[in-house]
N, C-alpha and C positions, 0 to 999 in steps of 0.2 A: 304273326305265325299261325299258319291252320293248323289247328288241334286233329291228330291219328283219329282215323275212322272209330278206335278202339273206345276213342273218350265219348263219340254216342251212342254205340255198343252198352258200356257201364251205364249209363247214363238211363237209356232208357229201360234198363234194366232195375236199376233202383229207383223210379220212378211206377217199373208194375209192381216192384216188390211194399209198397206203402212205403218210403223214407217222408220222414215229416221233418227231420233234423239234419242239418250237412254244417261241418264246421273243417276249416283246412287252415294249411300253411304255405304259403306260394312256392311254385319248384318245379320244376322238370315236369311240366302238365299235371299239377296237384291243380293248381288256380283256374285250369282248363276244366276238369273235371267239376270240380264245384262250381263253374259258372255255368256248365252246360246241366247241373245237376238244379241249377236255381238257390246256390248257398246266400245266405245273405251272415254267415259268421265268415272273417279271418281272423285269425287269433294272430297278437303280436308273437308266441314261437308256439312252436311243436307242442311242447309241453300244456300249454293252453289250448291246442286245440283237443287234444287229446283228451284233457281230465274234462274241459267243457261236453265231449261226448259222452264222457260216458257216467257223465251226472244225467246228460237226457237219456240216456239209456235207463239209468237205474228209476231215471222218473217212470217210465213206460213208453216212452218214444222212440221209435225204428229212427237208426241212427248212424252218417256216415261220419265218417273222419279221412281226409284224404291226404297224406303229405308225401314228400319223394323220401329218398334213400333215408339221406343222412337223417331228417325229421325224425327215423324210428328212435335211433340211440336219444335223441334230444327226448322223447317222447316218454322215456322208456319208465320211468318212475309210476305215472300213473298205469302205463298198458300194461307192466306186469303186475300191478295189484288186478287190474283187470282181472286179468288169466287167474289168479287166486282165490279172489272173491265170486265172479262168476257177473253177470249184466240180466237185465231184467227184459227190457225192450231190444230187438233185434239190434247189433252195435258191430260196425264193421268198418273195419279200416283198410284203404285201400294205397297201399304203398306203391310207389313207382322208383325203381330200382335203375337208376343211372348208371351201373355196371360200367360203361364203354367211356364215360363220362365225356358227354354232347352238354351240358350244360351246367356240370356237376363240377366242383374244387378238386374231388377225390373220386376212387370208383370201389366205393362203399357197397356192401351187396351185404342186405337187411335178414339171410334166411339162417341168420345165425341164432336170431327169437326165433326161427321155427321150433327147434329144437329141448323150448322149453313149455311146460307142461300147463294144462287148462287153457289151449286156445286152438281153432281150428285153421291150420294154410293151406292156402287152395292157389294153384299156377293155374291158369288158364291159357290153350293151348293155339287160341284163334280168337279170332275177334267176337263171331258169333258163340263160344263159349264163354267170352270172358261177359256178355250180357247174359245169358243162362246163369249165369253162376251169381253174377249181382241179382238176378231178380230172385235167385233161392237162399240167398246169404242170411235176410233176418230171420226164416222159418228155419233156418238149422241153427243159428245163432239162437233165440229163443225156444228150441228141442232142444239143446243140450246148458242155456245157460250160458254161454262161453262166446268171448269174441270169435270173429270170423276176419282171416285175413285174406285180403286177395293181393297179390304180388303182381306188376307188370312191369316189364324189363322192356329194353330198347329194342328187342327185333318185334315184339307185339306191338309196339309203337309206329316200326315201319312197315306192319302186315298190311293189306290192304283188304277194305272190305270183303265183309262174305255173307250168306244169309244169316239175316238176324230173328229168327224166331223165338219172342220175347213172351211167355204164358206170366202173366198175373200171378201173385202168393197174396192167399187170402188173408186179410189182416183184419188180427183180434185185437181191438184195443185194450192196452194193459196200462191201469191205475198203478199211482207209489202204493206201494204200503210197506208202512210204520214198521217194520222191524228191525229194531238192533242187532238183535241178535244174531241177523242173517248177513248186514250188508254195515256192519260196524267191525273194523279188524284193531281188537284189541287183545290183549294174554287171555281174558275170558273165554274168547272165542276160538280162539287162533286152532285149538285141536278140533272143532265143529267144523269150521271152514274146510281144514285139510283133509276133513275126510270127505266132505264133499266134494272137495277139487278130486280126489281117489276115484272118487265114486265118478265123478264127470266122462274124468281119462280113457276110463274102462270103456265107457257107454260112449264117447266118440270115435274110439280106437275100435270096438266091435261092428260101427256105422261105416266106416273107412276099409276094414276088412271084408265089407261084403258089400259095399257099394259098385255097381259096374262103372266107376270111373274110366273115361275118356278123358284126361284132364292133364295136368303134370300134379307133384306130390300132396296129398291130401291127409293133414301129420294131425295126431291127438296129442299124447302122452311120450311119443320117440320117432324118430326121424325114421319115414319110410321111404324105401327106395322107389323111381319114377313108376307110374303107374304108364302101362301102355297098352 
């Protein structure tokens, strides 16, 4: 099966953006994506790919994670500590949403995690935006601390190319460092963190309200209606 114009779109788009790390789960052009991305992880489920990202994330490594629908719910344990905790190195997960279900058991549609708080989703509206957006994922991810999702459903799957104007994100390399206190969730912390995730919310939902999005919805802290 030919893999959608769309998967080297993403592809070479997190390619400008620095990804050093890709880890997936096979599905509905999950395995497409990571092969065309150069993954050398598949995890045996979701959930392994998932907390495997975003331990390279928290190391300093620009980081994808790629799985289809159902993967999110399997996933979901570590991606909402994500969203809680916050990620160090750029860490973006790129769900493909089998809506129509072409190769899917059920027609599971993942944007029901949109909806909860400390993490950024992002639809992209064409092909050539959905590489725009993978190559700016880990410098907004890394500006605000917070995963970055990008969503692609079955009719961006059946879009057909368009211009792909892919600009470079400059990449800072970023070292672990040692802190507990920041990236340990235990009762000690648990009120530090939250107000950090507060603090996040605010400062991505202000970035979202004033960004001239071209895109479909672009969510912080609550569910915003299509951006047009």
């Amino acid at each position: 099966m030919t893999p959608p114009p769309v998967i080297a779109a993403l592809a070479a788009g997190f390619r400008a953006g620095g990804v050093r790390v890709c880890a997936n789960h096979p599905g509905f052009h999950s395995h497409h994506l990571a092969a065309a991305i150069g993954c050398s992880v598949t995890s045996r489920s979701e959930r392994a790919a998932m907390a495997f990202g975003w331990g390279a994330s928290l190391a300093g490594a620009r980081t994808v994670v790629t799985i289809k629908n159902v993967g999110l719910d399997d996933a979901a344990d570590p991606f909402v500590n994500a969203m809680f905790v916050g990620c160090h190195g750029g860490f973006v997960v790129v769900v493909f949403d089998d809506i129509e279900i072409e190769q899917s058991q059920l027609p599971l549609d993942s944007r029901v995690f949109a909806a909860l708080p400390g993490g950024i989703w992002v639809e992209p509206r064409s092909v050539a935006d959905a590489g725009r957006w993978a190559s700016r994922s880990f410098g907004l991810s890394e500006r605000f601390n917070a995963p970055v999702v990008i969503r692609i459903t079955n009719l961006l799957c059946h879009a057909a190319a368009d211009e792909q104007p892919v600009a470079a994100d400059p990449l800072a390399e970023r070292e672990f460092v040692r802190q507990p206190e920041r990236w340990v969730v235990h009762p000690a912390n648990v009120a530090r963190l939250a107000a950090m995730q507060r603090e996040r919310c605010a400062q991505i939902q202000a970035w979202s309200d004033a960004e001239p999005v071209a895109s479909g919805p672009v969510q912080g802290d609550r569910p915003l209606s299509l951006l047009v």
